[in-house]
Each structure stands twice: as C-alpha cells, then as structure tokens.
Backbone as ProteinMPNN parsed JSONL, in Angstrom:
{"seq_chain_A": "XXXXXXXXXXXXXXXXXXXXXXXXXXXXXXXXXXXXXXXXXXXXXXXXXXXXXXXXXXXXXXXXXXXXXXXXXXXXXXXXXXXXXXXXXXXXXXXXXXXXXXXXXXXXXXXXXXXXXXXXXXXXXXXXXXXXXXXXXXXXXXXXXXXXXXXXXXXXXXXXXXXXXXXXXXXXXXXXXXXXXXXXXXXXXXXXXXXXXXXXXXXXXXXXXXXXXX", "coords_chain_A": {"N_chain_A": [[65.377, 163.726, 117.438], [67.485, 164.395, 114.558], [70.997, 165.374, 114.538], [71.973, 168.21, 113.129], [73.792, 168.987, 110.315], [73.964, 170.409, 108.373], [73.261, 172.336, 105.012], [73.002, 170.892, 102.542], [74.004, 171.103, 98.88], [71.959, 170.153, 97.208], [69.636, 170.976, 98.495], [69.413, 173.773, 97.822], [69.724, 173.578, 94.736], [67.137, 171.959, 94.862], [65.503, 174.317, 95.455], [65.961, 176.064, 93.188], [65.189, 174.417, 91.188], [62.526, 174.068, 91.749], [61.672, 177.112, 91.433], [61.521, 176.975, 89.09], [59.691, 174.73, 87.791], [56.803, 175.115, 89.371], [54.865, 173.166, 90.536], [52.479, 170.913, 91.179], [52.595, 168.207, 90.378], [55.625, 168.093, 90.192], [56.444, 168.177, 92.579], [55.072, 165.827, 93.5], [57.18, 163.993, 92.856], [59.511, 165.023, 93.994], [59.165, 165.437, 96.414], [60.227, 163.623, 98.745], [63.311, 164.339, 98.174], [62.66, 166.892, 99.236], [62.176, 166.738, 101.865], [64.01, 165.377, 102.784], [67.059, 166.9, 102.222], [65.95, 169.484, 102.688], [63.592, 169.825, 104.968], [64.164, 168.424, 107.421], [67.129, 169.053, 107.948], [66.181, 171.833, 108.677], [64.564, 171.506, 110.386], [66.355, 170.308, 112.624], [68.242, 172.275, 112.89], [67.261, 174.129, 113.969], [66.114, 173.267, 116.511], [68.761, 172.682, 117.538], [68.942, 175.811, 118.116], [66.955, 176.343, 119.74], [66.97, 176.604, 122.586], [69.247, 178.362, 123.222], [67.707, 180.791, 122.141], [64.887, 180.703, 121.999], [61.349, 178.824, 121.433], [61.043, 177.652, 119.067], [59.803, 177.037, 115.472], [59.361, 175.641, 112.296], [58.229, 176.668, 109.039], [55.827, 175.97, 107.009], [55.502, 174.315, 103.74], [53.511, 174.757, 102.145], [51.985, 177.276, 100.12], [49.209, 179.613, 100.808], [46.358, 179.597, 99.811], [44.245, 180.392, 100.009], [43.653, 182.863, 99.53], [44.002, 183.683, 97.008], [44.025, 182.398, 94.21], [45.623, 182.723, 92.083], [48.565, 182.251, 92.441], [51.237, 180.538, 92.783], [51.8, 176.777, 94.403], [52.933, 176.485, 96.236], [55.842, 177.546, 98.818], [59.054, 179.258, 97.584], [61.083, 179.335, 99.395], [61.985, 177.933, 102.35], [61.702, 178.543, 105.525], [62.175, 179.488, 109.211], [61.102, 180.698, 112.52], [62.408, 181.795, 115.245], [61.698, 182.283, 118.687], [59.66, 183.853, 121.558], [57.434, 185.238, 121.197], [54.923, 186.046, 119.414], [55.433, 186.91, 115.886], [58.033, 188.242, 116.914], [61.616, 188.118, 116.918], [63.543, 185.79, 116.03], [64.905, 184.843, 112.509], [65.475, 182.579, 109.798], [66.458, 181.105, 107.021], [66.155, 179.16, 104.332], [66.996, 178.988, 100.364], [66.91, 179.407, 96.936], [68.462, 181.028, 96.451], [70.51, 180.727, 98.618], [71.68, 181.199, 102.377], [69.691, 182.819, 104.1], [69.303, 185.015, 107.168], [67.922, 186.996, 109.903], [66.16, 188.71, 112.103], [63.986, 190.662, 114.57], [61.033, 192.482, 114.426], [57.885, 191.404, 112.656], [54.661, 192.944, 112.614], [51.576, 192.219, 114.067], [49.751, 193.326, 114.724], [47.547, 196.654, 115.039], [48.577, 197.91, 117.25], [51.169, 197.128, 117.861], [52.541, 198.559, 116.423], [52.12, 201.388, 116.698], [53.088, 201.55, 119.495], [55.939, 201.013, 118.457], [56.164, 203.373, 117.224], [56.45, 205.275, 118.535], [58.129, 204.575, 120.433], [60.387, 205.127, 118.622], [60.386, 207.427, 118.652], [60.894, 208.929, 120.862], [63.42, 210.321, 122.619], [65.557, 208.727, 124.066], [65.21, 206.288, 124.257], [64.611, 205.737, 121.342], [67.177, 206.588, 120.006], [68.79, 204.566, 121.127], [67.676, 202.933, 119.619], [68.802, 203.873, 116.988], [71.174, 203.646, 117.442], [71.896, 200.788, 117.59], [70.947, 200.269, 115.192], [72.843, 201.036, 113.712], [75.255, 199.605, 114.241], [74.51, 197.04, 113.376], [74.066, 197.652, 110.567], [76.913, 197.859, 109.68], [77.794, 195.728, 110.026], [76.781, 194.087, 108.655], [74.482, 193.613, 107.478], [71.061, 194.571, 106.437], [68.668, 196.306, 106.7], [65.003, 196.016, 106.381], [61.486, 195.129, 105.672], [57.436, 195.838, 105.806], [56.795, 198.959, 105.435], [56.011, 202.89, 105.407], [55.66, 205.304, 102.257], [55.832, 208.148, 103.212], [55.666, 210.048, 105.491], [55.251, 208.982, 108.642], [51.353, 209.877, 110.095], [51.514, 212.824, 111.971], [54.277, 213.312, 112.754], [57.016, 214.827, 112.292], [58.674, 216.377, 109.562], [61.142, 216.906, 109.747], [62.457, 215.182, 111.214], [64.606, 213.573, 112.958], [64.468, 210.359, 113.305], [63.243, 210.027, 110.85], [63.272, 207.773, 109.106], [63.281, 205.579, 110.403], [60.751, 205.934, 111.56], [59.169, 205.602, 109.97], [58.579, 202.949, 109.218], [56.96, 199.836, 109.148], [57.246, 197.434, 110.469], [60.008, 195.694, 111.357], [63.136, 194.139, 109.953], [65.999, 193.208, 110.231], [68.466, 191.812, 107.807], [70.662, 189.743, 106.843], [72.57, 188.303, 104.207], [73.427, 185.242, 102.963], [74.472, 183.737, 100.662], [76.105, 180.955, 98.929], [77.99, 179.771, 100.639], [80.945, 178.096, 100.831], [80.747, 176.353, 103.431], [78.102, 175.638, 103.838], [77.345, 173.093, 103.954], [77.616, 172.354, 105.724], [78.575, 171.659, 109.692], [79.047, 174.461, 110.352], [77.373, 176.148, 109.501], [75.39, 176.087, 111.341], [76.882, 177.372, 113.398], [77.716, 179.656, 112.187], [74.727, 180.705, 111.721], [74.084, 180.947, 114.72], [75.587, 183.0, 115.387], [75.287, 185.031, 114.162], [72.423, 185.354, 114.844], [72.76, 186.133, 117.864], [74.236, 188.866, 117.099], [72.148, 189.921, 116.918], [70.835, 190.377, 118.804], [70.563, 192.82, 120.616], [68.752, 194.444, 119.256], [66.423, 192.543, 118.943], [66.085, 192.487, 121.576], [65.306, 195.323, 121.656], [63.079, 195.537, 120.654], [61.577, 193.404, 122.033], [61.242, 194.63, 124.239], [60.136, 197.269, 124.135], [57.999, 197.297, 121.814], [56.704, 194.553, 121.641], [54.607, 191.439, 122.054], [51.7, 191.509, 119.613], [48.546, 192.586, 121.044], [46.217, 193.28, 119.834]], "CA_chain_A": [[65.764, 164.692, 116.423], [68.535, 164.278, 114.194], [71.548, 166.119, 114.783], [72.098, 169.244, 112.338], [75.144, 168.497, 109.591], [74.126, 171.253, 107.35], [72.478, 172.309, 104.003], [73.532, 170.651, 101.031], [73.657, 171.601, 97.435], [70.562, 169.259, 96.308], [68.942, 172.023, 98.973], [69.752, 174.782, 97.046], [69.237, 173.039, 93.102], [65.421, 171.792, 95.025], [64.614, 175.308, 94.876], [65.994, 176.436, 91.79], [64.34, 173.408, 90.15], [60.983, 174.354, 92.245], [61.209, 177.925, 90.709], [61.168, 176.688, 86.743], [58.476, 174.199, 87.84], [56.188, 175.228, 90.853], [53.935, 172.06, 89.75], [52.336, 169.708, 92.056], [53.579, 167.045, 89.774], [56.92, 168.331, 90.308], [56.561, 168.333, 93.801], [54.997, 165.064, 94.369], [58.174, 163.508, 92.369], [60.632, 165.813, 94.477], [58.885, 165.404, 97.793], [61.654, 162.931, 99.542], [64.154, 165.544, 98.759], [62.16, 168.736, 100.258], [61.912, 166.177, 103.472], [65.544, 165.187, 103.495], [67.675, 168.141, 101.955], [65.397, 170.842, 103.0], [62.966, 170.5, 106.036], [64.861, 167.311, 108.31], [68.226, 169.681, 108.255], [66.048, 173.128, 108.892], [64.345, 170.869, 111.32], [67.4, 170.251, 113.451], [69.461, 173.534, 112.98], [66.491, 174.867, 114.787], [66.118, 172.192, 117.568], [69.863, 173.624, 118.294], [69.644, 176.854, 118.426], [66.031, 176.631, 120.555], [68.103, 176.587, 124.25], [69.535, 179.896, 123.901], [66.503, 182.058, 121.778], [63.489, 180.471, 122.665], [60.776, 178.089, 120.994], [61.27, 178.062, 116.953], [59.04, 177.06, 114.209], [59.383, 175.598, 110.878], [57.342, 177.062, 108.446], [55.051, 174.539, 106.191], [56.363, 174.224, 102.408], [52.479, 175.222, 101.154], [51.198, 178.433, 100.388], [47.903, 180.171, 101.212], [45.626, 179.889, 98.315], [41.968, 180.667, 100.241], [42.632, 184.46, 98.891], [44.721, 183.793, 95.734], [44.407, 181.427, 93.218], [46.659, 182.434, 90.635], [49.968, 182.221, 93.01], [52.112, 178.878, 92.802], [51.185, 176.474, 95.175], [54.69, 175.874, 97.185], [56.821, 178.609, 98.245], [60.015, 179.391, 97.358], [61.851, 179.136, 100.645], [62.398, 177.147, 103.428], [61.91, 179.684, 106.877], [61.952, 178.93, 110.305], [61.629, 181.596, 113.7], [63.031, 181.393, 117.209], [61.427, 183.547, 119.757], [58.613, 183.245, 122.842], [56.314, 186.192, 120.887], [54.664, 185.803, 117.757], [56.216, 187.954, 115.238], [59.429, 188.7, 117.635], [62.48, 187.39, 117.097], [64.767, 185.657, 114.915], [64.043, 184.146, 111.515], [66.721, 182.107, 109.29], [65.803, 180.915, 105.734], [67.459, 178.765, 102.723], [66.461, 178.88, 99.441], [67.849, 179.136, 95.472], [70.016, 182.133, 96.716], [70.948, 179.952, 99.994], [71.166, 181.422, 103.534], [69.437, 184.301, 104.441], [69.08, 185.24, 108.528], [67.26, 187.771, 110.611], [65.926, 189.613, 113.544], [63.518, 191.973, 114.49], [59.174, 192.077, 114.512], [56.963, 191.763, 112.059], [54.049, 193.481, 112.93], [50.669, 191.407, 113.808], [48.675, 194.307, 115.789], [48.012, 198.067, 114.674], [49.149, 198.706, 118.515], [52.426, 197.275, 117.969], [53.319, 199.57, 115.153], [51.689, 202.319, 117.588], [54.292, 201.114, 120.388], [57.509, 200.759, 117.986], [56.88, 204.692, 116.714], [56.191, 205.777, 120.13], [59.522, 204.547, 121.254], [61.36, 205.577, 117.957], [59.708, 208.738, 118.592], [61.196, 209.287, 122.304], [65.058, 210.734, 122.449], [66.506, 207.526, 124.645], [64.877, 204.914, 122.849], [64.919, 205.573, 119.97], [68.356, 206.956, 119.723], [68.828, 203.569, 121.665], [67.568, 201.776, 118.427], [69.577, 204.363, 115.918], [72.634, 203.1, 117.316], [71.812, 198.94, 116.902], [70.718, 199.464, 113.722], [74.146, 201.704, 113.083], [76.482, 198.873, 114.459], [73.705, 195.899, 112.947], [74.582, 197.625, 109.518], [78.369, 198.179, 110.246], [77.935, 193.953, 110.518], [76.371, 193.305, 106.885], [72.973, 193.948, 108.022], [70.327, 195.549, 105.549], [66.658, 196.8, 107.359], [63.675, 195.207, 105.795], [60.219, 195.229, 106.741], [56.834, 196.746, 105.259], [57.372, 200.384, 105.81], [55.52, 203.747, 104.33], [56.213, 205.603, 101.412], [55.54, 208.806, 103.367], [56.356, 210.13, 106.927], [53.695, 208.657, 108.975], [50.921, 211.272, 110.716], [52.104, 213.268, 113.265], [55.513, 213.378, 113.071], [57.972, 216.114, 111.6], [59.235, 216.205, 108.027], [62.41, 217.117, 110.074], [62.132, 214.03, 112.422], [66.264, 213.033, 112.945], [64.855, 209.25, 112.586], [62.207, 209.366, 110.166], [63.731, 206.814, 108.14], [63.144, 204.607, 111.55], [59.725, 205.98, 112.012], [58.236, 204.946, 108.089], [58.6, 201.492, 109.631], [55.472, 199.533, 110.315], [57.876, 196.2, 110.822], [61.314, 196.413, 111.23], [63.33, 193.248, 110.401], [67.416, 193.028, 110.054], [68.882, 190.693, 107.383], [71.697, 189.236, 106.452], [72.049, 187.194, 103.097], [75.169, 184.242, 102.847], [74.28, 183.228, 99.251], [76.044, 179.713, 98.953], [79.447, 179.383, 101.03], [81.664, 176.365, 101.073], [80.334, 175.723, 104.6], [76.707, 175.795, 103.786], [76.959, 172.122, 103.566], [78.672, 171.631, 107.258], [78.473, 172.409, 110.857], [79.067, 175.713, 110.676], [76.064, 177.108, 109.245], [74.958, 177.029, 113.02], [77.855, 178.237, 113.965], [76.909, 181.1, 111.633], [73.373, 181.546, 112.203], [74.348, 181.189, 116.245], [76.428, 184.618, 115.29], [74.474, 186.576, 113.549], [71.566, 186.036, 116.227], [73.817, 186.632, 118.832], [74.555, 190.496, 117.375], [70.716, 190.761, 116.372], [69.756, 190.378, 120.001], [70.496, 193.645, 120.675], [67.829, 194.677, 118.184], [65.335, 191.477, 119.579], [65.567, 192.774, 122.917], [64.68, 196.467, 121.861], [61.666, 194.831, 119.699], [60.615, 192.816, 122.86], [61.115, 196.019, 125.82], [59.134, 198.472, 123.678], [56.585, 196.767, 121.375], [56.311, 193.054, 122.494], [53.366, 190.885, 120.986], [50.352, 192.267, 119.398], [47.632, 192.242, 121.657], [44.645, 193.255, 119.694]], "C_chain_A": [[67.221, 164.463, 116.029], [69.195, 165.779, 114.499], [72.224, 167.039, 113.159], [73.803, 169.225, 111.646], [75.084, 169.811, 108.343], [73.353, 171.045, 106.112], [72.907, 171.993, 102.429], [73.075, 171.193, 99.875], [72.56, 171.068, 96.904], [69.995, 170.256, 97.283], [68.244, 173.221, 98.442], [69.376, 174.27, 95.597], [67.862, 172.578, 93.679], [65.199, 173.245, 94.957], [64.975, 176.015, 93.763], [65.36, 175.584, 90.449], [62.653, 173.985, 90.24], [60.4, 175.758, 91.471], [60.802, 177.413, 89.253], [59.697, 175.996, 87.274], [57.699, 173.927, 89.245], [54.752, 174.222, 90.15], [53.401, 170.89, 91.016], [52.772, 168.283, 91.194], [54.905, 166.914, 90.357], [57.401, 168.16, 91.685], [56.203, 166.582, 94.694], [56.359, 163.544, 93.999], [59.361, 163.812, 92.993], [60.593, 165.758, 95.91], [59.806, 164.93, 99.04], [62.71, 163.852, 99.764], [64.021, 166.81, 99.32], [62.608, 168.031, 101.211], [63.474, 165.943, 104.059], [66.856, 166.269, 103.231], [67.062, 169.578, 102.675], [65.078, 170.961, 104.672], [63.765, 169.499, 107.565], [65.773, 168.571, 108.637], [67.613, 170.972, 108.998], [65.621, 172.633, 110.791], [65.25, 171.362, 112.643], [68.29, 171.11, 113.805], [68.072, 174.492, 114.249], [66.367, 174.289, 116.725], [67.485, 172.561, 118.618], [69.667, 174.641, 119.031], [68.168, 177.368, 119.699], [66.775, 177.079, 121.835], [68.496, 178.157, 124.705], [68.87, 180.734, 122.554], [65.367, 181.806, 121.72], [62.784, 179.634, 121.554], [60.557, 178.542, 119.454], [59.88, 177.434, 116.468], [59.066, 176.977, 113.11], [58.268, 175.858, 110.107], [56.923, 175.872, 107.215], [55.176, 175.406, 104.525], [55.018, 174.847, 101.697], [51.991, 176.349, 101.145], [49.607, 178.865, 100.65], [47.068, 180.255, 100.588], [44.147, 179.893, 98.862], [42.157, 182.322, 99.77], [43.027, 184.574, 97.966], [45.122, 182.527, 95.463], [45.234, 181.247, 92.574], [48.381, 182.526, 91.363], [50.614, 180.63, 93.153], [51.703, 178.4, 94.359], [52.285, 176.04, 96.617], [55.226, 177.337, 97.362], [58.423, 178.505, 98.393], [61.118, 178.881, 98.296], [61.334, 178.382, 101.775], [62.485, 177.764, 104.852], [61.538, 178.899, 108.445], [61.834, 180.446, 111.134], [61.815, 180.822, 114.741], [62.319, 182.736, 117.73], [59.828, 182.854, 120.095], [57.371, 184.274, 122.357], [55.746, 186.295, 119.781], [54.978, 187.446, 116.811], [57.289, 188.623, 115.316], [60.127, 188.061, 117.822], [63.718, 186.969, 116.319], [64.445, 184.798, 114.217], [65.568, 183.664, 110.397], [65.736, 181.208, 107.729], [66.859, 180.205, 104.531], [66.437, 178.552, 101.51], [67.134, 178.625, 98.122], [69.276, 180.215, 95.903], [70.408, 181.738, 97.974], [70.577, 180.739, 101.177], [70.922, 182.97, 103.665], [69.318, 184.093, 106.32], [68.786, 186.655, 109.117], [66.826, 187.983, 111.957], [65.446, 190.796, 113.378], [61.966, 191.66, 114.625], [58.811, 192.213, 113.303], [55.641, 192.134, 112.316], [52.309, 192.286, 112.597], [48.892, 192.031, 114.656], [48.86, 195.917, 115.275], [48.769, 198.36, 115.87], [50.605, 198.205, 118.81], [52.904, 198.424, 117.092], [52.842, 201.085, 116.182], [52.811, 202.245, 118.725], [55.639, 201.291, 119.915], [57.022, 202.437, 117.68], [56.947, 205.711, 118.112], [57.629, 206.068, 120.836], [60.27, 204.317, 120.147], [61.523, 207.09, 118.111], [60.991, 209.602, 119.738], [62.76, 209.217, 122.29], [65.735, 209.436, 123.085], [65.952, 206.894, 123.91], [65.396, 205.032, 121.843], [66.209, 206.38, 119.354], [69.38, 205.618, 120.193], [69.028, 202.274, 120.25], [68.208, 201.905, 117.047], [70.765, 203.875, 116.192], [72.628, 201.581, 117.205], [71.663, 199.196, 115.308], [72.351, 200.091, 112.993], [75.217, 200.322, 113.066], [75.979, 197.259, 113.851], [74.375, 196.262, 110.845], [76.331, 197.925, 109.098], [78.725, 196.307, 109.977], [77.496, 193.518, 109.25], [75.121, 193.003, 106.535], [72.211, 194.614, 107.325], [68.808, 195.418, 106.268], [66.025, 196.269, 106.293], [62.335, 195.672, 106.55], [59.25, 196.36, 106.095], [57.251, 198.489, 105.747], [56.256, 201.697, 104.39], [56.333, 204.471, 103.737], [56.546, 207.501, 101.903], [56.043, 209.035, 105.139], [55.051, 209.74, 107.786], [53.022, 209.689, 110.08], [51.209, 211.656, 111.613], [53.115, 213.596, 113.699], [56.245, 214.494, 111.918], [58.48, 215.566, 110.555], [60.851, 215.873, 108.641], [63.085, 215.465, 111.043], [63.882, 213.198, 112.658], [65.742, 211.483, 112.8], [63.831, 208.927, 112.078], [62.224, 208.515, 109.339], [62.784, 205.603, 109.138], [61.648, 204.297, 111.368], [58.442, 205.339, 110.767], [58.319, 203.255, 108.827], [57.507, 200.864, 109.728], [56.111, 197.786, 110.787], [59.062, 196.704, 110.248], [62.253, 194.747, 111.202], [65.056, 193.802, 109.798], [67.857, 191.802, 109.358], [70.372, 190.9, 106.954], [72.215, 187.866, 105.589], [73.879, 186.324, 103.135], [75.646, 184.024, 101.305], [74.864, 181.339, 99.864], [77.29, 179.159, 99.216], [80.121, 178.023, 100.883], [80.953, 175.679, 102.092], [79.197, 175.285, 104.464], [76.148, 174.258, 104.496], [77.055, 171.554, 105.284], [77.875, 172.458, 108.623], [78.261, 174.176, 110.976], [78.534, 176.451, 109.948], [75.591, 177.087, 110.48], [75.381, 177.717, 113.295], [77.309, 180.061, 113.461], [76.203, 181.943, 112.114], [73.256, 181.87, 113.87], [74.762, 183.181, 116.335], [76.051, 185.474, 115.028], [73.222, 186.782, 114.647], [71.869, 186.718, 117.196], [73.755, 188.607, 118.903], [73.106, 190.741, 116.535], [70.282, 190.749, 117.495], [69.701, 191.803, 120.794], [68.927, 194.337, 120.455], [66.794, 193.983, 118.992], [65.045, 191.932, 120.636], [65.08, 194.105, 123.027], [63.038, 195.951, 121.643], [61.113, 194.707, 121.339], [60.082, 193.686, 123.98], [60.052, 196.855, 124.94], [58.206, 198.171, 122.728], [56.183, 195.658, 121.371], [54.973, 192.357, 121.236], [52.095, 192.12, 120.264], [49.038, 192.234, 120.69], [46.173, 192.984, 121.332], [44.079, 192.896, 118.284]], "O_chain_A": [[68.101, 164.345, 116.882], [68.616, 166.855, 114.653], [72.842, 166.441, 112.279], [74.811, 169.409, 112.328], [76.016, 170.069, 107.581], [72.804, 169.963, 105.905], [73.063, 172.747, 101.469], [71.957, 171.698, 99.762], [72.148, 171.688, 95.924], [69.465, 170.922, 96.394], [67.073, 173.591, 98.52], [68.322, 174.832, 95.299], [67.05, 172.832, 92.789], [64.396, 173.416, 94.04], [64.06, 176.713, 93.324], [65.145, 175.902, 89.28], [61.853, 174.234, 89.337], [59.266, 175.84, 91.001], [59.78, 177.601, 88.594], [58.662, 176.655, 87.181], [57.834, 172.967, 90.004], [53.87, 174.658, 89.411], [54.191, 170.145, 91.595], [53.349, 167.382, 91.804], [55.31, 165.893, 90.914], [58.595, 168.015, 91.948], [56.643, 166.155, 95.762], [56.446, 162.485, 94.621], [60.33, 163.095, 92.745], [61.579, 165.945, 96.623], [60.069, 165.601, 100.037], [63.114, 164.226, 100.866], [64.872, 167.59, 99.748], [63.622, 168.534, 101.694], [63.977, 166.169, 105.159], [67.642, 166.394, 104.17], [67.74, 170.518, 103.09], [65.695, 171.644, 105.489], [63.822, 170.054, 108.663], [65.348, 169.26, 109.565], [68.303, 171.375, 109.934], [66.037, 173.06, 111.869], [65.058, 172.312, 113.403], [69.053, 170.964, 114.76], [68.3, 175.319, 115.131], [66.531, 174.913, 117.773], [67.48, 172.694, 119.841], [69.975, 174.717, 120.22], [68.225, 178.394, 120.377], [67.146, 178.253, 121.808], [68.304, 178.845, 125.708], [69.709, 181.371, 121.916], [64.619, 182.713, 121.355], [63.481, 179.58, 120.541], [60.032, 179.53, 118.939], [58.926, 177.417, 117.245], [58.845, 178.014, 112.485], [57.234, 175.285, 110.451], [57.712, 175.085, 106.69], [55.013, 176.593, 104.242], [55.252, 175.473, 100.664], [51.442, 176.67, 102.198], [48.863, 177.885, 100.603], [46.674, 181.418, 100.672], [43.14, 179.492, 98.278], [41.166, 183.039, 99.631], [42.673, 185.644, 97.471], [45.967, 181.783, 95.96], [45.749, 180.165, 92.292], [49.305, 182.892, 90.636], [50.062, 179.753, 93.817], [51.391, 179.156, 95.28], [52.14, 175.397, 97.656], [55.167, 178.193, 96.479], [58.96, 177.762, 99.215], [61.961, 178.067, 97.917], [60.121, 178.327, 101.979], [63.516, 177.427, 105.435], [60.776, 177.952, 108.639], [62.377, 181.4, 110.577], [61.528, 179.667, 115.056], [62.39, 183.881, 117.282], [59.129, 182.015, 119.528], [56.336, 184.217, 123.021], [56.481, 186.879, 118.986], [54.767, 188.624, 117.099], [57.722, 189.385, 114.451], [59.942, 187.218, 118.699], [64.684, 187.683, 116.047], [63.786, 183.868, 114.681], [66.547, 184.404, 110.306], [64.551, 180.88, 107.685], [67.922, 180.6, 104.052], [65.315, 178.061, 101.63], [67.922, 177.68, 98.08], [70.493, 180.156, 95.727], [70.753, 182.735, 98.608], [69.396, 181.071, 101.277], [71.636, 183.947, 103.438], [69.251, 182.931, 106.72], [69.55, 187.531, 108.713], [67.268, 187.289, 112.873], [65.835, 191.716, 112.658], [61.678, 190.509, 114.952], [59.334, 193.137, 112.68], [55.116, 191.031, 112.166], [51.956, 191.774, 111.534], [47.776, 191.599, 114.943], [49.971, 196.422, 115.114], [49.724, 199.11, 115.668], [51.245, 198.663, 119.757], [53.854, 199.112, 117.464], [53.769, 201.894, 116.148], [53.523, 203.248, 118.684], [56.512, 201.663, 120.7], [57.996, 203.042, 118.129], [57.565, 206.75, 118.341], [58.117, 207.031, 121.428], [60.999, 203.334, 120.279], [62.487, 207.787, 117.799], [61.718, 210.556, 119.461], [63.331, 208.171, 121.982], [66.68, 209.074, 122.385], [66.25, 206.946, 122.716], [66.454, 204.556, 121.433], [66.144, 206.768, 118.188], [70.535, 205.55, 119.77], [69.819, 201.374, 119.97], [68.328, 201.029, 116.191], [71.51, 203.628, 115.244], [73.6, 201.153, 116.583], [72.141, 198.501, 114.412], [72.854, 199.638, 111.965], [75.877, 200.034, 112.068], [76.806, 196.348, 113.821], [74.898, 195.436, 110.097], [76.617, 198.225, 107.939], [79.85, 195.848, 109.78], [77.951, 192.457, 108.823], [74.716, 192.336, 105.583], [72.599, 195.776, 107.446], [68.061, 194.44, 106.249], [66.649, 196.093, 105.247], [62.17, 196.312, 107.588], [59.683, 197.478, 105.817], [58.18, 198.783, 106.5], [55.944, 201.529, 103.211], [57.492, 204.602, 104.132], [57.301, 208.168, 101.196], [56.677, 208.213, 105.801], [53.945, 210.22, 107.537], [53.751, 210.294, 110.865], [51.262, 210.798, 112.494], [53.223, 214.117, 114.809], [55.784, 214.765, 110.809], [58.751, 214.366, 110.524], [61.593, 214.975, 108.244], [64.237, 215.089, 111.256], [63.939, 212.01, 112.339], [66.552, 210.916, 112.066], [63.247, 207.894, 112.408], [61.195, 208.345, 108.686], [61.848, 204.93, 108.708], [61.161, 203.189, 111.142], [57.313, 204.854, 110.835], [57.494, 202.574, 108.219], [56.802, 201.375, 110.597], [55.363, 197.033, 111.41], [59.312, 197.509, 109.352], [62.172, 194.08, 112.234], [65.166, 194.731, 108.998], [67.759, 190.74, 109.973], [71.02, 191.934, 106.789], [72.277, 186.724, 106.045], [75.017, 186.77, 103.282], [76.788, 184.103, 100.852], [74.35, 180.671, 100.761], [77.809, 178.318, 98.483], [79.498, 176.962, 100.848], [80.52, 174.55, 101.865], [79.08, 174.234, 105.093], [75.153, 174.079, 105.199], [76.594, 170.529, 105.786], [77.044, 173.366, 108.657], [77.434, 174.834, 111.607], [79.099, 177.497, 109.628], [75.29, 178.209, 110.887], [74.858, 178.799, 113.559], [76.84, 181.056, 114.014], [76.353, 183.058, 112.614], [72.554, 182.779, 114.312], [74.373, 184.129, 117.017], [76.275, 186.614, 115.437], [72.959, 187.846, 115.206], [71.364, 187.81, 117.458], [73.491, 189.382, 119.822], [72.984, 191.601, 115.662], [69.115, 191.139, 117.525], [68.792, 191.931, 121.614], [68.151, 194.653, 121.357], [66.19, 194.703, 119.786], [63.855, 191.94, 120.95], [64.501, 194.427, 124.064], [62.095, 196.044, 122.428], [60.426, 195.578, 121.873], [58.981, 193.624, 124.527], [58.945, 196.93, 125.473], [57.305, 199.008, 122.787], [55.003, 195.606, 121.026], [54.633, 192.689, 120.101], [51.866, 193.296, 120.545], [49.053, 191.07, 121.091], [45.275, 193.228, 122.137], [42.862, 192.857, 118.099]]}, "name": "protein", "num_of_chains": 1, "seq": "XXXXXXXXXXXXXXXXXXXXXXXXXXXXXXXXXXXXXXXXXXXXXXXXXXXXXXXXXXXXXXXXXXXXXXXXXXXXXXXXXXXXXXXXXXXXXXXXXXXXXXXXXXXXXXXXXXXXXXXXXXXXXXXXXXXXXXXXXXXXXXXXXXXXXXXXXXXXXXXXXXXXXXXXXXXXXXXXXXXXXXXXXXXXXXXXXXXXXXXXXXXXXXXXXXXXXX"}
C-alpha cells in the first residue's frame, strides 16, 4: 500500500465534472483518474488511520440500481469507515465540496434504535451523550442522521433531550470544503483529529447500542 500524500485538486474537479456528466461514457474516459486521484489516496489515508480505530472500508464508486433505475449510475462521493461494528464508527468522505468527516452509528437493526433511545432516555447516559454532543458541537460539529419529524412513542413532549431522542441514527460531521492542505500530509493529520474528539461519541455509540443484531 502506497503511502498517503493527500487529495489533490483533479480529486475534487473529478467530481464536479462527474456531477454535470454522471455518464458511463464519462466515466469509462475518467476511470484512471477516479483510481489515482480519488480511490489509491482514500485507499491509503485509510490503511493509516486503521491501527488506532479499527478495520476501515472503502466504499465502491457504483450505485445500487436493483431498486432504482432512474438514479445516476456513480455516486457522487468518495466514503470510507473505520470501526470493528457495522454501522459504528468513523466515516471520512471527499467529494466536489472536498472533505467531509464523521462519527457516530447508522442504524442497521430496529433494536439498535430501541437501545440508543433507551439510553438517551436514562438520566446518566443520556445526559452522558448531551454533554459530547455539547463539546462535539463547541468543535464545528453538526448532528446528522435519519431522525423523526415527531417525538417518538412513549416519550414526553417535555422530554429535556427530545431533540436526542427523534434520532433513529445519530452521526457527527464535520465539513473542510477545500483547504490549502487538502493536497498534503495533513489531511490525516486532520482526519486523525477530528476522530480523536469523535471517540468520545464512538465509544457512547459502541457501550449502549453496539451492532444490530436482528
């Protein structure tokens, strides 16, 4: 595995080109540079940062088209995770608007989402998880993650963290856009940092709703 030098600008102009023309033409003319601007570098920034957050995952450049036809056939971004639980962990991403990075679950079991309100529900916990996400957005941090429009059943209108509890995945991002560095070393450095103060967060995720298991 090559060693991780960073995400150049032909990175960033491949997916702003890819938006105008999401074309398999376009793609099988552009292909070299997905492999060497895009997935080689995501490759290797991952290969890093495996050691200290656990077994990553580059995500494959094609989309899903067995339940939708009419959606472009590539997507947009470039994503990878780190973490030992499917759906838990930390997730880092470049695209036309450059680096995005994250932390947190996405939900792959009703009985995790049953587990995370459980222990948003419960005064230590989840006063536990009101203060990460206080000092996560204090850091440049914006919550994500499907979530209802409504307070979900059972719980009080009044609920001190029903914001928390609308959750049904809870992820933490943090967008770069397209720094000087982007191109260099220290986009690890970066994304090392921002995991770093999302593990907080990762390690509530993993103590109180962990994988899916059904």
């Amino acid at each position: 595995m090559s060693t991780f030098t960073g995400f150049t600008d032909r990175a960033v102009d491949f997916y702003a080109e890819l938006e105008a023309d999401n074309s398999r033409e376009f793609w099988a003319a552009h292909k070299a540079t997905y492999e060497s601007e895009v997935r080689d570098p995501m490759r290797a920034l991952v290969a890093e940062l495996e050691p200290d957050f656990g077994t990553g995952k580059v995500f494959r450049p094609y989309q899903d088209m067995r339940f939708s036809r009419d959606r472009p056939p590539y997507k947009l971004t470039q994503g990878a995770t780190v973490g030992d639980a499917l759906g838990v962990g930390y997730y880092v991403q470049v695209s036309a608007d450059g680096l995005l990075v994250g932390g947190g679950f996405r939900a792959h079991g009703s009985d995790q989402i049953t587990r995370y309100r459980e222990s948003v529900d419960d005064e230590t916990t989840g006063s536990a998880l009101a203060d990460i996400v206080d000092v996560l957005r204090t850091g440049g941090f914006r919550l994500n993650g499907e979530q209802l429009k409504t307070r979900p059943r059972g719980y009080d209108a009044d609920h001190p963290r029903l914001g928390l509890l609308r959750h049904k995945s809870l992820i933490a991002v943090k967008e770069y856009g397209t720094p000087d560095w982007l191109g260099s070393r220290r986009t690890l450095d970066e994304v090392r940092l921002a995991w770093r103060a999302l593990t907080p967060l990762s390690s509530w995720v993993s103590t109180y709703v962990g994988p899916a298991t059904t």
